[in-house]
VEXVOVO-540382 format. One line per 2 residues: number of its first residue (from 0); their letters; for each residue x, y, z of N, C-alpha, C, O, CB. Coordinates in steps of 0.001 Angstrom, whole numbers, plus 500000, padded with zeros to 6 digits. Glycine has a CB too. Layout:
BEGIN
NUM = A = X:Y:Z:X:Y:Z:X:Y:Z:X:Y:Z:X:Y:Z ~ ...
//
This chain:
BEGIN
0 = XX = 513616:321911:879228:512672:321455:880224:512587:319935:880132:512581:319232:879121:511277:322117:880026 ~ 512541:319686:881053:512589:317893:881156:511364:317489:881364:510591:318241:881956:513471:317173:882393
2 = XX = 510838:315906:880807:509750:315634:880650:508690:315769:882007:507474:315963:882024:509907:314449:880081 ~ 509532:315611:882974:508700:315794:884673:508137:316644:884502:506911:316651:884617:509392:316079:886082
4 = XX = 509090:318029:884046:508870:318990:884373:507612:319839:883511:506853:320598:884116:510070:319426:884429 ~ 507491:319574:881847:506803:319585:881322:505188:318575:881366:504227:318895:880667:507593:319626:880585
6 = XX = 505174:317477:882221:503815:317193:882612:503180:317719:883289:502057:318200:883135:503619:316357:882990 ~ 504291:317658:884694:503712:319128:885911:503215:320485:884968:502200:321021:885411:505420:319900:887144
8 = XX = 503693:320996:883953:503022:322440:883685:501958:321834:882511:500917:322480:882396:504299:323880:883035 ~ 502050:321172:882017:500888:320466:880689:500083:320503:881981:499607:321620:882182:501166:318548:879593
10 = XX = 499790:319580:882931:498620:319311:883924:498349:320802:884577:497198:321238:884617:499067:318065:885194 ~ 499269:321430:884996:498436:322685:885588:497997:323784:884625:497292:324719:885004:499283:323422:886657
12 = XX = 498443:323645:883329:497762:324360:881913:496507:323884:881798:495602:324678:881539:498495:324033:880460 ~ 496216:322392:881986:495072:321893:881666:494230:322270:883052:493024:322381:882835:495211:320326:881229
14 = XX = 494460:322395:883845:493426:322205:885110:493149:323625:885196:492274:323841:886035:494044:321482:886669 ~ 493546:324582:884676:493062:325947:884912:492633:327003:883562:492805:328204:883356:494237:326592:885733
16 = XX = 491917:325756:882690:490940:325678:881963:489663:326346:882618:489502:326449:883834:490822:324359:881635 ~ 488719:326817:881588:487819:326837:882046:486789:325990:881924:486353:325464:880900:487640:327644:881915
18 = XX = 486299:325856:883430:484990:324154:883478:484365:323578:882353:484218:322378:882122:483453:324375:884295 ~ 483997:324578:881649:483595:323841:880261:484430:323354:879300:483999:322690:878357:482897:324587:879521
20 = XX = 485152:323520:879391:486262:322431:878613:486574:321567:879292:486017:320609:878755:487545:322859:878166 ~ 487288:321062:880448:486955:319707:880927:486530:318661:880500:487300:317722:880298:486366:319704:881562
22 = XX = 485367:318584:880290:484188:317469:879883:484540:317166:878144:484573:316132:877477:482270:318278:880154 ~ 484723:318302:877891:485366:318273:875998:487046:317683:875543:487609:317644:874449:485466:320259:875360
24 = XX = 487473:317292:876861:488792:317322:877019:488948:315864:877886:490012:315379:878270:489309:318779:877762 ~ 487633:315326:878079:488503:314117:879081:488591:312995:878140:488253:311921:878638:487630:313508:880665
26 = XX = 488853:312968:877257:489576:311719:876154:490118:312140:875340:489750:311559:874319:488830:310786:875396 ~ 490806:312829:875136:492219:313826:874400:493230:313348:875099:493804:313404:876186:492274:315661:874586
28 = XX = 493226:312830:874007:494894:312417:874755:496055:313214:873962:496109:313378:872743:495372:310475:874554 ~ 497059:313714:875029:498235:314564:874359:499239:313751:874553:499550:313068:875529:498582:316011:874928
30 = XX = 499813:313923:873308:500925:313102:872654:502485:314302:872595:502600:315332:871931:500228:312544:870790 ~ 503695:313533:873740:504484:314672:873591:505411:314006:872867:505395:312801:873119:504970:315427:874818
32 = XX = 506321:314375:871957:507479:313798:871008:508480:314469:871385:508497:315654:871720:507351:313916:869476 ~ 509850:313283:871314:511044:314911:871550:511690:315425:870923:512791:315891:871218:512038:315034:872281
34 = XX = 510775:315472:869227:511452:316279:868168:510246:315764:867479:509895:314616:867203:513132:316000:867575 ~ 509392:317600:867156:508442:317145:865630:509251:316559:864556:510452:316642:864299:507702:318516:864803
36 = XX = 507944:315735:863809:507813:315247:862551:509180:316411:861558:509430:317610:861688:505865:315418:862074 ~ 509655:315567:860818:510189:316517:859589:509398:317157:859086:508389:316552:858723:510740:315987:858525
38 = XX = 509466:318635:858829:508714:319574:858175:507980:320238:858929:508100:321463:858924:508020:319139:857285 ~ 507148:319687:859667:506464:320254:860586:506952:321778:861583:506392:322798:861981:506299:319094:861339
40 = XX = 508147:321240:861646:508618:322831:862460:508678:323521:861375:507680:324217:861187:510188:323035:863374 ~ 509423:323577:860653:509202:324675:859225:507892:325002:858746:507767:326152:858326:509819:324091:857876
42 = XX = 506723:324136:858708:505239:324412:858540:504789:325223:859469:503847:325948:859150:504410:323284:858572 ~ 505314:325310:860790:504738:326220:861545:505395:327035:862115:505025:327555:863168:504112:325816:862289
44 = XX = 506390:327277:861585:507169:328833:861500:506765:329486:860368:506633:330709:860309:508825:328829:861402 ~ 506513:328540:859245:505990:329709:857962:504531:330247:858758:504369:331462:858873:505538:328750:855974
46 = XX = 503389:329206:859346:502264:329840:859505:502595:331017:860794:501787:331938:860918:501078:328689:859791 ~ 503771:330949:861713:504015:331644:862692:504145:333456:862031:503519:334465:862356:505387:330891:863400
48 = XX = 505146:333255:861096:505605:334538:860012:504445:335153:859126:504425:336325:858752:506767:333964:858844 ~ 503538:334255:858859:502340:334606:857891:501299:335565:859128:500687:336575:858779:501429:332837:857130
50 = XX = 501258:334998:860630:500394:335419:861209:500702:336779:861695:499806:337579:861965:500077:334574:862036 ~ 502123:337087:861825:503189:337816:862626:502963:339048:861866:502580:340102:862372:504814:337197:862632
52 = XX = 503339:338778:860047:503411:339903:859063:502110:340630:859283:502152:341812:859625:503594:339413:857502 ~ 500471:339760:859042:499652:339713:859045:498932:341043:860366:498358:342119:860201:499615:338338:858986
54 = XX = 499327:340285:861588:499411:341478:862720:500131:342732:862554:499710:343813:862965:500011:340995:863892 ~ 501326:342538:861883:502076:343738:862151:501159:344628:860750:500676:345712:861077:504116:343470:862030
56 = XX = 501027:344347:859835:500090:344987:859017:498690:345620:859605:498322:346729:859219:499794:344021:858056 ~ 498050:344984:860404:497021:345670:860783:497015:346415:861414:496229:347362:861367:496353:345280:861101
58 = XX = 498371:346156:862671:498452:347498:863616:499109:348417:863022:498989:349470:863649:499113:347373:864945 ~ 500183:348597:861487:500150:349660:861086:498834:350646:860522:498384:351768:860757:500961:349434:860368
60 = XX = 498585:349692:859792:496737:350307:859212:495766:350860:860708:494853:351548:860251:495490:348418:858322 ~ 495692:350827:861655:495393:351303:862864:496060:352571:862995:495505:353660:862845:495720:350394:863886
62 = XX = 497307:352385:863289:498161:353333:863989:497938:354423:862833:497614:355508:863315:499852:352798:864347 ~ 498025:354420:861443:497699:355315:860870:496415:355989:860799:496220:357204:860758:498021:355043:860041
64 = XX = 495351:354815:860786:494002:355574:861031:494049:356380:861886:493706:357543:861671:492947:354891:861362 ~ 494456:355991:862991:494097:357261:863820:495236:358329:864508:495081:358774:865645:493285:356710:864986
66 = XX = 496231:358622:863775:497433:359311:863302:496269:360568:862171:496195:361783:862354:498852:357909:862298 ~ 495503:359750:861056:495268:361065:860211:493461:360808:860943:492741:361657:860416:495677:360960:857914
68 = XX = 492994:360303:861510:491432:360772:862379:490748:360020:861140:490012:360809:860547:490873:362920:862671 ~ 490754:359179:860758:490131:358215:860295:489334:357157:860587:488344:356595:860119:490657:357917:859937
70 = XX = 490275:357038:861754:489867:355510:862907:488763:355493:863288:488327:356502:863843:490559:355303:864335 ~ 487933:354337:863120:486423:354676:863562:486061:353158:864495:486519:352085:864103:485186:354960:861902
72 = XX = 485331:353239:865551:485148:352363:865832:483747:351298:865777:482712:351819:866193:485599:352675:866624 ~ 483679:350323:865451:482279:349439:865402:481822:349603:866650:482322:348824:867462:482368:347816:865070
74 = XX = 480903:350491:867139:480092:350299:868117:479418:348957:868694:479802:348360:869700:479295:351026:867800 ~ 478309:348587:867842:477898:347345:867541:478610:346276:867575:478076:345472:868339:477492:347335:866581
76 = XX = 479995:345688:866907:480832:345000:867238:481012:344585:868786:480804:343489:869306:481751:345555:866718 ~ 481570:346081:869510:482388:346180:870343:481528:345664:871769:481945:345003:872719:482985:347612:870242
78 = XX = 479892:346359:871459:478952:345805:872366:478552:344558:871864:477870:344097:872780:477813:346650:872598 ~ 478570:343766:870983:478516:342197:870627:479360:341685:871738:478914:341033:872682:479150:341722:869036
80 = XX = 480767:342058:871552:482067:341362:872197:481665:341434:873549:481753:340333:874093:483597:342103:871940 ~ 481150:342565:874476:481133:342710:875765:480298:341973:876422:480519:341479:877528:480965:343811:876065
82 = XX = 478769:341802:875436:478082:340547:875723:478243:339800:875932:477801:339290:876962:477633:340127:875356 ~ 479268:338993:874792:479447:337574:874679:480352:337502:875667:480027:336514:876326:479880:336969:873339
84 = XX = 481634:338162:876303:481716:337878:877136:481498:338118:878840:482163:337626:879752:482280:337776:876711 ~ 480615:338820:878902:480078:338290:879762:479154:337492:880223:479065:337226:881422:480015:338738:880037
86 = XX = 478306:336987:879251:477694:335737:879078:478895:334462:879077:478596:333529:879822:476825:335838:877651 ~ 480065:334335:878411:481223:333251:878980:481207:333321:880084:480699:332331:880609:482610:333348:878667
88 = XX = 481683:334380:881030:482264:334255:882156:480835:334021:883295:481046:333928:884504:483296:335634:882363 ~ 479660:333959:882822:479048:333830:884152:478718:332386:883670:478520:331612:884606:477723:334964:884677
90 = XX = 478617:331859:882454:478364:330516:882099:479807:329565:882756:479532:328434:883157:478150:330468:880272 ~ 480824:329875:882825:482106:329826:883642:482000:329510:885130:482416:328486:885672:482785:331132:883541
92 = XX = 481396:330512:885697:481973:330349:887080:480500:329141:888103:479307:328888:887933:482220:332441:887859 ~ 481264:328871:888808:480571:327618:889649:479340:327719:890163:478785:328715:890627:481267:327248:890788
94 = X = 478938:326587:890046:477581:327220:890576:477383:326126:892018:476413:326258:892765:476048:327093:889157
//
């Protein structure tokens, strides 16, 4: 991808943000290089592999829970999560 081409999608990544980031975001400045730092790609392929193993471990521990009827779900959790977001999304949209 060529640098044009990568501002055009950096700018329409950024503009279809949601409104509240905007305002948290208008003096960030992004810095593009055309080759990370030494090490750096290897630093974040190890954290890429750490996160990867990490997932694939939990969705085995899942898939087995509820393979032998173990699997239980946080009620409470799950209605936390539905709250919160829908409290994001109406704090989100325009007024």
């Amino acid at each position: 991808m060529g640098r044009d081409d990568f501002s055009r999608a950096l700018r329409e990544a950024l503009s279809e943000l949601p409104p509240m980031f905007h305002d948290a975001l208008a003096n960030v400045a992004v810095v593009v290089e055309e080759w990370p730092p030494k090490g750096l790609l290897d630093e974040t392929r190890r954290a890429v592999d750490v996160l990867s193993e990490g997932r694939a471990r939990r969705i085995e521990e899942i898939r087995s829970a509820l393979l032998d009827g173990t699997y239980r779900v946080n009620g409470r959790q799950v209605a936390g999560k539905m709250v919160s977001d829908a409290v994001r999304e109406l704090r989100e949209r325009p007024r």
